[in-house]
N, C-alpha and C positions, 0 to 999 in steps of 0.2 A: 365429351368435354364441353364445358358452357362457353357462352360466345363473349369475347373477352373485347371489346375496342379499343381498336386502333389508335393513340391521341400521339400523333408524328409531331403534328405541327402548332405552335400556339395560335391564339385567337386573335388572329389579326386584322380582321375586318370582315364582315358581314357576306363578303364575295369572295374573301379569300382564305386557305388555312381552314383551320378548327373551328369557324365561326359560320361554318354553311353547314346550318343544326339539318338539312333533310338530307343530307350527303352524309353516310358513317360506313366507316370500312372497319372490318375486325382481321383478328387474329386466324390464322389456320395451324391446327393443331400440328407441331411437330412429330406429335407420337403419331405412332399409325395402327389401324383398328388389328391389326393383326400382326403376332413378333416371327416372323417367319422361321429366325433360325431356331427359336424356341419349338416351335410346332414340327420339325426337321427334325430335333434330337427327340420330339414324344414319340414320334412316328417310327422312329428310328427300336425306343426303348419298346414300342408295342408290338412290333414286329420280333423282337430279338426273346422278349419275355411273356407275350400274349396273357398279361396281366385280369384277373377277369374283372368284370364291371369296367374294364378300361376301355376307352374311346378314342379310335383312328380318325374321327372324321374334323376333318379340317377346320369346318366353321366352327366347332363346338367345342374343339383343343386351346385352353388360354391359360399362358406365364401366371396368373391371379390364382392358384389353387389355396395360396394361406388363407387362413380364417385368422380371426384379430378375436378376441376375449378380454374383457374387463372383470374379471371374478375372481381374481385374487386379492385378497386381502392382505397375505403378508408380504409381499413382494416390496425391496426400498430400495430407491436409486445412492443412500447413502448409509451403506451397509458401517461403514468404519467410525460414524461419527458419534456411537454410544461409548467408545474410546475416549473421544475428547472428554463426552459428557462425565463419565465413573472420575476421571481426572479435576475436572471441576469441583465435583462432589469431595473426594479425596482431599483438597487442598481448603473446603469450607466456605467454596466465595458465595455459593448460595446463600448463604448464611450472611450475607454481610449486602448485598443488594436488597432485605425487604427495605430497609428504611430511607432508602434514594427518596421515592415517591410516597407524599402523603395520602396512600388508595388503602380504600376498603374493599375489597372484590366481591361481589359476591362468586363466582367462579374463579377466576383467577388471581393471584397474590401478583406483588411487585415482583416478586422474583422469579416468577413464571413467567411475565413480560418479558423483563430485562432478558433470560437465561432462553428465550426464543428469541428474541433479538439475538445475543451473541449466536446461537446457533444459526441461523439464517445467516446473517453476518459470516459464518465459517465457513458455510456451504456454499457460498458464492450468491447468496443471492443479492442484486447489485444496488436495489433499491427497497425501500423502504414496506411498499405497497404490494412488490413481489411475495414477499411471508407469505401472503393467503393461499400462494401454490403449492406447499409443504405443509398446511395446515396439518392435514390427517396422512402424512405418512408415516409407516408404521416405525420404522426403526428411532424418529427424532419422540414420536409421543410415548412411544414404551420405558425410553431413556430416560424422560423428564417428569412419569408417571402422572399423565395427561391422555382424559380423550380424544381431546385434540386441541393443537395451539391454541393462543387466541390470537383475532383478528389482529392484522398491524393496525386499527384506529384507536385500540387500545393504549400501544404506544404513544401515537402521535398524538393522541390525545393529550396525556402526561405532558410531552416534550413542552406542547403549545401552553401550556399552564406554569411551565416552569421556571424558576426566579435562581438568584442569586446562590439562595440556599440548596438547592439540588444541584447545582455545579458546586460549592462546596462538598455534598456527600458523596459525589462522586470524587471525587478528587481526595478525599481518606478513603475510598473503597479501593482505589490504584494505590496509594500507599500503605494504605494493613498487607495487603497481598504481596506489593514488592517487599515487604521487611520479612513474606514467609520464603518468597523463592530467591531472597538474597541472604538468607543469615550466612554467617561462619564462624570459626570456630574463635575469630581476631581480629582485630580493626584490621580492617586495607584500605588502601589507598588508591582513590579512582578518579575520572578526569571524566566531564561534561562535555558533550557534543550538541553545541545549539545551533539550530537553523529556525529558519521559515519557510513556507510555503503559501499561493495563491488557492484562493478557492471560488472558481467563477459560480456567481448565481443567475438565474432567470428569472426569478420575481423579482417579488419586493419584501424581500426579506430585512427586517429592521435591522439596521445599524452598517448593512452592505453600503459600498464607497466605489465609485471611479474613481480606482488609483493605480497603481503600477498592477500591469496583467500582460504579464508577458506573451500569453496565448492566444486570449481572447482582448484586445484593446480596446478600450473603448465600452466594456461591459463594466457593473456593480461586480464586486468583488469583498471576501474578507481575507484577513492576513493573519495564517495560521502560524502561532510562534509553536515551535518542539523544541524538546530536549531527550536526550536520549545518553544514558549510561554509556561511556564511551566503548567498553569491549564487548560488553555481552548484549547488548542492542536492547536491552528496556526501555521504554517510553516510561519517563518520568512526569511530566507534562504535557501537557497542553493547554493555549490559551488563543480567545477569538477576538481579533480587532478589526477594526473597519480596515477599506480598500486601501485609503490613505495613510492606513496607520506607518511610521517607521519602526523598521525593526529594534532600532535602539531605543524607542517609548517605551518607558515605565522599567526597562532591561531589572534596574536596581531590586524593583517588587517579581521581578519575575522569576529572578534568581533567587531571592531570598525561601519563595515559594518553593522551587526545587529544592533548596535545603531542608525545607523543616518536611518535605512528602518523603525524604529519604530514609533507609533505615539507619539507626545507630551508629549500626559497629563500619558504614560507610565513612571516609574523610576525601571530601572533594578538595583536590590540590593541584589541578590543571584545569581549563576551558578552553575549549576549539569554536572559534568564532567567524560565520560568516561572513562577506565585507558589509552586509546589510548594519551589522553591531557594532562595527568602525568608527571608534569618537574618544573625544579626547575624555568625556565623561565616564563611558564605561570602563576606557582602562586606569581611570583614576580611581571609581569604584575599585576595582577588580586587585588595585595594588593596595589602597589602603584596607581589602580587607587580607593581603598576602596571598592572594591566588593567580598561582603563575597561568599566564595567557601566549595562544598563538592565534593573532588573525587576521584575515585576509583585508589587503586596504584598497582602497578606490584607486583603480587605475587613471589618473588624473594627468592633464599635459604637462605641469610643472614637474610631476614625478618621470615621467616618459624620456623630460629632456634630461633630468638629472642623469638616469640610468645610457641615454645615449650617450654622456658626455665622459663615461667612466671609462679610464684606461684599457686595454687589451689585457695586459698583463696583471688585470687586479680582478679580472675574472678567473673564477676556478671548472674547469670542462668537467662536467658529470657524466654527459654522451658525446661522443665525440663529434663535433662541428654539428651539434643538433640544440643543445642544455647546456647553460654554463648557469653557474651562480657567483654572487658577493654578497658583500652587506656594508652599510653605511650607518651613520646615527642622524638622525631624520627627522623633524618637528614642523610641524603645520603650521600657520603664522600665529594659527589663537591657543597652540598649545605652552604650555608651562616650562616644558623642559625636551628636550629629544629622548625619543627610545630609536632601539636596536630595530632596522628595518632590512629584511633576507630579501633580496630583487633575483627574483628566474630569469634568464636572457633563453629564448626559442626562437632557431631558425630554423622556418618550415618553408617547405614548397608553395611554391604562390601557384595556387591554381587560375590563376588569370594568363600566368606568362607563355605568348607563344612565340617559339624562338624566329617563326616566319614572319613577326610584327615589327617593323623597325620603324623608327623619326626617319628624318632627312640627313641626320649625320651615321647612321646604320645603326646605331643602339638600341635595344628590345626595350619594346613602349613599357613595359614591365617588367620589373625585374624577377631573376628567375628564385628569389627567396625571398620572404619578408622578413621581420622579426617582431616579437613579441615576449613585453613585459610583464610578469605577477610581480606583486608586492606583501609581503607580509609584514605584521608589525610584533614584534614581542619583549615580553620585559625576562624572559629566560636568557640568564648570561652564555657568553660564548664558552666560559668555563663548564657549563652543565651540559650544551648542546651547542656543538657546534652547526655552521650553517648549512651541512649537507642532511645533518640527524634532521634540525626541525624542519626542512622541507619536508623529508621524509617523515617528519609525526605529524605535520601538518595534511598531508595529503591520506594518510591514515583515516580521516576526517571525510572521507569520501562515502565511508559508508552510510551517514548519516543520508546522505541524498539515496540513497538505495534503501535506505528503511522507508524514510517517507513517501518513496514511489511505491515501495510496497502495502504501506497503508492507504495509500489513493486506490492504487490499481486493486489491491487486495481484500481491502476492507471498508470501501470507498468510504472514506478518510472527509472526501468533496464531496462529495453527495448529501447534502444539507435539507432537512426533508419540512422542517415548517419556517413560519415567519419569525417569531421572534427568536434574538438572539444569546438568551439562554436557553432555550429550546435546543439549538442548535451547539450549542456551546458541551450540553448535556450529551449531544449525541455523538459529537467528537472524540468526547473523553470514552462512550461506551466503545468507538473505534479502538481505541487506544488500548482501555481494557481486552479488548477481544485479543486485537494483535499482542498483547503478551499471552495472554492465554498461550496460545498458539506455540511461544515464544519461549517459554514454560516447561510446555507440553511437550517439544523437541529438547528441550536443554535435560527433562529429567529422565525421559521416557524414549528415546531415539537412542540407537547404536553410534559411538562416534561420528562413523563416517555419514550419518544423515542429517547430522544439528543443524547444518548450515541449509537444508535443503527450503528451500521459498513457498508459500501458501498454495502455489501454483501446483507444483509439484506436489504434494499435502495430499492435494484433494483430488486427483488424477490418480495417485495410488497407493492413497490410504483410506480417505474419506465419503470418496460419492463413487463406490463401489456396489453395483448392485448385489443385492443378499436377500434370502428367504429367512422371515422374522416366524419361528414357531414355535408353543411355550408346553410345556411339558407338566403340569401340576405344579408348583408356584416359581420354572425356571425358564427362562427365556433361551432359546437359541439361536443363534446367528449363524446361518449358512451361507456361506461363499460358493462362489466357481472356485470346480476343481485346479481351474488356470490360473487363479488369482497371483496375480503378478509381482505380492508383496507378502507371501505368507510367512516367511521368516518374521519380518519386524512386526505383522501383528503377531506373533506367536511371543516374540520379546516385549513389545507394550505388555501384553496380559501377565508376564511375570513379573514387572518391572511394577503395575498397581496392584500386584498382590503382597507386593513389598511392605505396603502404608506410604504415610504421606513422605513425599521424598526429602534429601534432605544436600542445600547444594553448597560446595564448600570448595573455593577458590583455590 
């Protein structure tokens, strides 16, 4: 083992600590030069089956008999993911990514980039720069009929040149695709889940803001607005504003935007809104254009004291002595008119309270429950919903934070890879394409009981499955372990794309 130093202590002065450079102590190796019980059971097995060429002698017995080999070529740590790839292919999005970017390749086309992007993206890889480690393995370049990827500066390349208008192309290449994996047979009627999210940076990425960053405070940030088809979890948009931006900026162009990226036979007739989108503007928008709304409002002290002040008996118990609800009619000083306002009353366990803690009159310094107010605001009458329903469709509204964590964590969503900010604006949106991919790919091609399963899960056991890649005269073969842990559902994907392109109907 090489000799590894010791640094215990920081550099604290010339006489003291780390700073006395002819004084260094190192490490001693844990391991020891010899595995004893190991040499125990060879001795054991030499004696029992007097092996020949085999060797009793002690210094010359060692655990290290594996030899290591690099000489397979078809060997891929992501046996499952020419699955995704035929599925791509099948639905035509290759097809609709050359014209993102204005490139001439000579090697590689636009859609070669982008369609290793997405896959790198699937496979987990977390950043940008990572690609170059999946360049030449066998299973993704056989798929994409490639000798091997190209470089991620390929991309980044692209991203850092790109303007306005490549965020437009992107933005109709998520909408041709959503009108193929939404048709049906009839207009329905569906309802919009918008939020926002933080996206901290560490350069200096243009147009990043110190503004609200709940994690990292204090840092440049941008402010990702989404939206997402309220049941079947599509990313419909997205869009990139500085740190400072609010989420009720521009709301009116952003909505309008999710309209016309939708398909047809879609008719949006509800919006679930964060308290971020909370104003007397948006829901004036939202009623003169007749779209009914539920959303959450600014926990505020005027509001606090209102809902303290409210009878015992004008509360309705949902959980027993835990949830109670009512509603009031409610207007802000600069709003026009009052709407319908649903107030949650929660009495929860104070963890501060110890009952050993008393003043000087014996009363507990804390009480042993606090409580806590939600507010919601909506123009849905009590007649359509009453106030225990919209809490309950209101909170429905929860999955929207569970897609976006899954785009952060899953498809790093944050992971912002150049400086300018349609660069980045560009590479949000390829997020967003990926994650439906994905999204797609379980809704047409998964057994019921797996649609709901998370990327995590995906790619654990379906996707970055090891397999031996060998082609037979112009056919490829995929070899699994005989263990493979999921050979049912691949056995159902392969007849599911043998089908043709799929077709999904509400």
């Amino acid at each position: 083992m090489q000799e590894i130093e010791a640094d215990l202590l920081p550099v604290i002065s010339q006489n003291w600590g780390q700073g006395k450079k002819d004084e260094k102590s190192y490490y001693i190796s844990p391991l020891p030069k010899r595995c004893k019980k190991w040499i125990k059971y060879q001795t054991e097995l030499f004696k029992k089956h007097n092996p020949i060429n085999a060797c009793d002698i002690e210094g010359k017995i060692t655990p290290y008999n594996t030899r290591c080999y690099f000489n397979q070529t078809g060997v891929t740590g992501f046996g499952g993911m020419p699955l995704l790839i035929s599925f791509i292919e099948k639905m035509g999005i290759e097809d609709d990514l050359e014209d993102v970017f204005d490139h001439a390749g000579y090697i590689y086309s636009t859609t070669d980039i982008i369609l290793s992007a997405i896959t790198g993206i699937t496979a987990g890889v977390d950043r940008l720069y990572h690609l170059n480690v999946i360049r030449n393995d066998p299973a993704l370049t056989k798929a994409l009929g490639l000798d091997q990827l190209p470089e991620e500066t390929n991309l980044r390349r692209q991203l850092t040149k790109s303007s306005s208008r490549e965020v437009e192309k992107m933005h109709k290449v998520i909408s041709k695709n959503l009108c193929r994996a939404n048709q049906t047979d009839k207009v329905v009627e569906i309802g919009l889940d918008i939020d926002s999210t933080v996206a901290t940076v560490y350069g200096k990425q243009e147009g990043a803001e110190v503004g609200y960053n709940p994690t990292k405070r204090g840092r440049p940030s941008y402010s990702i607005k989404a939206s997402f088809i309220a049941n079947n979890g599509d990313c419909v948009s997205l869009r990139l504003d500085g740190g400072k931006s609010h989420s009720k900026t521009r709301f009116k162009e952003f909505f309008e935007n999710n309209l016309s990226l939708l398909p047809s036979n879609y008719k949006v007739v509800f919006l679930r809104l964060d308290k971020g989108f909370f104003g007397e503007d948006t829901f004036k928008y939202l009623e003169e254009k007749g779209k009914r709304y539920v959303a959450a409002a600014k926990n505020t002290k005027p509001l606090r004291k209102i809902a303290s002040s409210i009878p015992d008996d004008k509360w309705e118990e949902i959980e027993k002595n835990s949830l109670y609800l009512t509603e009031i009619e409610y207007a802000y000083g600069s709003w026009e008119k009052k709407r319908r306002m649903i107030i949650k009353k929660s009495i929860l366990p104070n963890p501060d309270y110890d009952e050993k803690e008393k003043d000087i009159f014996g009363n507990p310094v804390e009480p042993a429950f606090k409580v806590e107010y939600s507010f919601y605001v909506t123009n849905i009458s009590d007649k359509d919903l009453d106030k225990l329903s919209c809490y309950r469709f209101y909170n429905n509204r929860a999955t929207v934070e569970n897609r976006i964590k899954e785009q952060k964590l899953g498809f790093n969503l944050d992971k912002l890879p150049v400086h300018n900010k349609e660069g980045n604006e560009v590479y949000i949106l390829l997020a967003a394409l990926t994650y439906n991919i994905l999204n797609w790919f379980k809704r047409f091609l998964f057994p019921r009981e797996f649609k709901s399963k998370c990327i995590k899960w995906v790619r654990m056991y379906l996707l970055n499955l090891p397999a031996l890649i060998q082609r037979k005269k112009k056919q490829y073969f995929i070899k699994f372990s005989k263990f493979h842990p999921s050979k049912e559902l691949v056995e159902h994907i392969f007849r599911e794309l043998a089908r043709g392109k799929p077709y999904y109907t509400v």
